[in-house]
C-alpha positions as CSV (number, residue, x, y, z in Angstrom):
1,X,-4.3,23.6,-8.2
2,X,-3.6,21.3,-5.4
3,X,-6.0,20.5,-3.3
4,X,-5.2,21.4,1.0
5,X,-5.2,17.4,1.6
6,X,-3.2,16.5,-1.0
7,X,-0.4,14.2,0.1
8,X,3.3,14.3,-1.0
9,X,4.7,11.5,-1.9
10,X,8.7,10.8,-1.3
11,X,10.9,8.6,-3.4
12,X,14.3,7.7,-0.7
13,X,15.8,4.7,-2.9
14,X,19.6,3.9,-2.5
15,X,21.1,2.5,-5.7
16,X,17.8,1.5,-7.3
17,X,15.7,2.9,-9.8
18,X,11.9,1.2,-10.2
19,X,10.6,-0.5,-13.8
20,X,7.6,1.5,-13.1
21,X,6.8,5.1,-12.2
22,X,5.7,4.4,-8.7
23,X,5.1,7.9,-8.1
24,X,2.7,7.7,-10.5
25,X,0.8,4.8,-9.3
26,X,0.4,6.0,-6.1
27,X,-0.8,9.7,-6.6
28,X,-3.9,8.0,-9.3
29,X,-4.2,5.7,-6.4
30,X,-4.4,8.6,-3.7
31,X,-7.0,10.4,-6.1
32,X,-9.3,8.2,-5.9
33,X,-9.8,8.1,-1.5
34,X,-12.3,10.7,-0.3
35,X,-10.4,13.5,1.7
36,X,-11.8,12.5,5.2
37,X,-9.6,9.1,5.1
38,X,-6.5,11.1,4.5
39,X,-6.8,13.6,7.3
40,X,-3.8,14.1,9.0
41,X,-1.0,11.9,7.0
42,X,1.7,13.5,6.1
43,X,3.0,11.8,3.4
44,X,3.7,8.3,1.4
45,X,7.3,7.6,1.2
46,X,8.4,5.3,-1.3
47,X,11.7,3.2,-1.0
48,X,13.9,0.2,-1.0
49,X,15.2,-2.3,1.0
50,X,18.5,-0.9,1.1
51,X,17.9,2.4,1.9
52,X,16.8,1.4,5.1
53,X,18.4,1.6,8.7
54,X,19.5,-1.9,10.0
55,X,17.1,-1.6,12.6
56,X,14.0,-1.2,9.7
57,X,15.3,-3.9,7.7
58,X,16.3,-7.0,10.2
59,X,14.2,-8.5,13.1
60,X,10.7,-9.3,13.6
61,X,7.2,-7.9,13.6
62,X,4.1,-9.1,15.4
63,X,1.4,-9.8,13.3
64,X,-2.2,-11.6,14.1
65,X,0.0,-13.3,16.7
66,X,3.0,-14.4,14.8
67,X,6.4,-13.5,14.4
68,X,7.4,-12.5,11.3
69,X,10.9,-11.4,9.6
70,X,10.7,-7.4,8.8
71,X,12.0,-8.4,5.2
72,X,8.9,-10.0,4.3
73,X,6.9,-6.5,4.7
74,X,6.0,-4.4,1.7
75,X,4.7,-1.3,3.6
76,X,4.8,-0.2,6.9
77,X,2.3,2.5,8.4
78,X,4.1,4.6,11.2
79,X,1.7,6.6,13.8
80,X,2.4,10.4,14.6
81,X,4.7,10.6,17.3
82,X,6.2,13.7,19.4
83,X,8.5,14.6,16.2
84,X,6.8,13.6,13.4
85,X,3.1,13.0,12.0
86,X,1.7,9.9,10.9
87,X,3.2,8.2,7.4
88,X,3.2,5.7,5.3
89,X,5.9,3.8,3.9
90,X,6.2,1.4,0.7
91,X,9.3,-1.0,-0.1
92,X,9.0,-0.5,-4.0
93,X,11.7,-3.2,-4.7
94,X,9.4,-5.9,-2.9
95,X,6.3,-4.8,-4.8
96,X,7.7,-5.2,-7.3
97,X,9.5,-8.7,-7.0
98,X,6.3,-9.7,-5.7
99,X,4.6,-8.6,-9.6
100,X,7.7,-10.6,-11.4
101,X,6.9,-13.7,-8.9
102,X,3.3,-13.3,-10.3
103,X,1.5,-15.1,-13.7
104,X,3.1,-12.8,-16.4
105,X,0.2,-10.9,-17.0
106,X,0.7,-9.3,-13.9
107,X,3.8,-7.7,-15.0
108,X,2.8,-6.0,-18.4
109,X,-0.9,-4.7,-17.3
110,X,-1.5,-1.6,-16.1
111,X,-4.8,-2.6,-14.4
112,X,-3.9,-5.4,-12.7
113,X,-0.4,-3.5,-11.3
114,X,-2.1,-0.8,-9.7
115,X,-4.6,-3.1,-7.9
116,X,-1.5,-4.9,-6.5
117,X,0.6,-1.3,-5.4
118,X,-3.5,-0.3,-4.2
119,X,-3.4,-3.4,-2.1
120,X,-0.3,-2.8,-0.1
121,X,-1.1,1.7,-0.1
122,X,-4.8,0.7,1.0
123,X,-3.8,-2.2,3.9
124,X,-1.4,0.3,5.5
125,X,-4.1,3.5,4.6
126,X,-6.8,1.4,6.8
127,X,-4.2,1.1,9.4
128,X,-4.1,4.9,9.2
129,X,-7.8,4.7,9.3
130,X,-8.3,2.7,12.2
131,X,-5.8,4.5,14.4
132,X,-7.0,7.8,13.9
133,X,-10.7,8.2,12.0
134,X,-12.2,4.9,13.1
135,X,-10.9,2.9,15.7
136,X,-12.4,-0.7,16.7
137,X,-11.8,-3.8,18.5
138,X,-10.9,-6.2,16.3
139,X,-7.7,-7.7,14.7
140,X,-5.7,-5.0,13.4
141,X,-4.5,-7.1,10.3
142,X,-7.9,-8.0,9.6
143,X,-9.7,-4.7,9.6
144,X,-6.7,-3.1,7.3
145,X,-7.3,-6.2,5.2
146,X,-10.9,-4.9,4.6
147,X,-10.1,-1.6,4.2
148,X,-7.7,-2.7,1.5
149,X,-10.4,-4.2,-0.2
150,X,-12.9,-1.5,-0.3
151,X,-10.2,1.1,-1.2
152,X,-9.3,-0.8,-4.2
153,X,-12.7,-1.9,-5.4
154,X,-13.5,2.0,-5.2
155,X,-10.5,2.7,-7.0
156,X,-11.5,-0.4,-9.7
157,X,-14.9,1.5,-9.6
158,X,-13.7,5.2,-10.3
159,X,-10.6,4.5,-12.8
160,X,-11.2,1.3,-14.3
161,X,-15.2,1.0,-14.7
162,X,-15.0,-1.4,-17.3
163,X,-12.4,-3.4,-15.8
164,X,-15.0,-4.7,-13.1
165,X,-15.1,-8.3,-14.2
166,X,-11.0,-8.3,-14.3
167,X,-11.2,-7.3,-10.4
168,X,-13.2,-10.5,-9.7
169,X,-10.6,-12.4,-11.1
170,X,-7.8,-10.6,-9.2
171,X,-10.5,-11.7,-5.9
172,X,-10.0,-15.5,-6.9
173,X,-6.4,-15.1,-7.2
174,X,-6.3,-13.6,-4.4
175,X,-8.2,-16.6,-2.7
176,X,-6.3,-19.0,-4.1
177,X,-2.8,-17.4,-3.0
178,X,-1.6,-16.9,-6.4
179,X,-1.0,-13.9,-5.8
């Protein structure tokens, strides 16, 4: 039975279809964040670039004080408004590009895959976090950064417990911008 916070998760692509069940990935990775972080979002919609509006896809974002183009981002978390309630959305086609860009063991290994889709789900589920349950004054970027990471590692923790040492090597790559 589903639970009464259980989100639903959207696929909207146009003309693509994903190497991966991304559906999937993201319900196991939704499974694993207790209920009171996921009060009051809607839902995760999943996507692609060109299924987009202009306006989504061209222009510029602000972003710990920088400009930066709208096609670089691989999620985007959108506040409740007067018509709608809070969501978050995921560009599949970029995760995804940004896995094939990756060392090629990124590509074939279940682990390390859903610790990269957990990073981008996570950042934009802390910015659900901080606008809603837990709201502080610091850099926005920063503190969804942070929740990214203790998301994941509780995911690493819960799903893949004898992955551990495999998540401090994803923490170096990280470092490192390999990844």
């Amino acid at each position: 039975m589903p639970s009464e916070n259980e989100i639903k998760i959207n696929e909207a692509y146009r003309n693509y279809t994903p190497p991966v069940n991304a559906s999937m990935i993201v319900r196991k990775l939704l499974s694993t964040v207790p209920d009171k972080y996921l009060q009051g979002l809607d839902c995760v919609v999943l996507t692609n670039e060109v299924a987009l509006s202009r306006r989504d896809r061209l222009g510029r974002v602000w972003s710990r004080g920088r400009k930066f183009d709208k096609s670089r981002v691989f999620g985007r978390y959108h506040p409740s408004s007067r018509n709608s309630l809070p969501y978050i959305e995921l560009r599949v086609d970029k995760i995804v590009a940004g896995l094939k860009a990756g060392p090629f063991l990124l590509r074939d290994t279940s682990f390390l895959r859903d610790l990269v889709f957990g990073h981008v789900l996570f950042h934009e589920l802390g910015h659900h976090i901080h606008h809603t349950i837990r709201p502080e004054h610091t850099e926005k970027e920063d503190l969804a950064d942070t929740w990214a990471g203790r998301l994941n590692a509780n995911f690493a923790r819960k799903t893949y417990w004898y992955g551990v040492p495999v998540l401090r090597i994803y923490k170096f790559m990280r470092s490192r911008k390999w990844i």
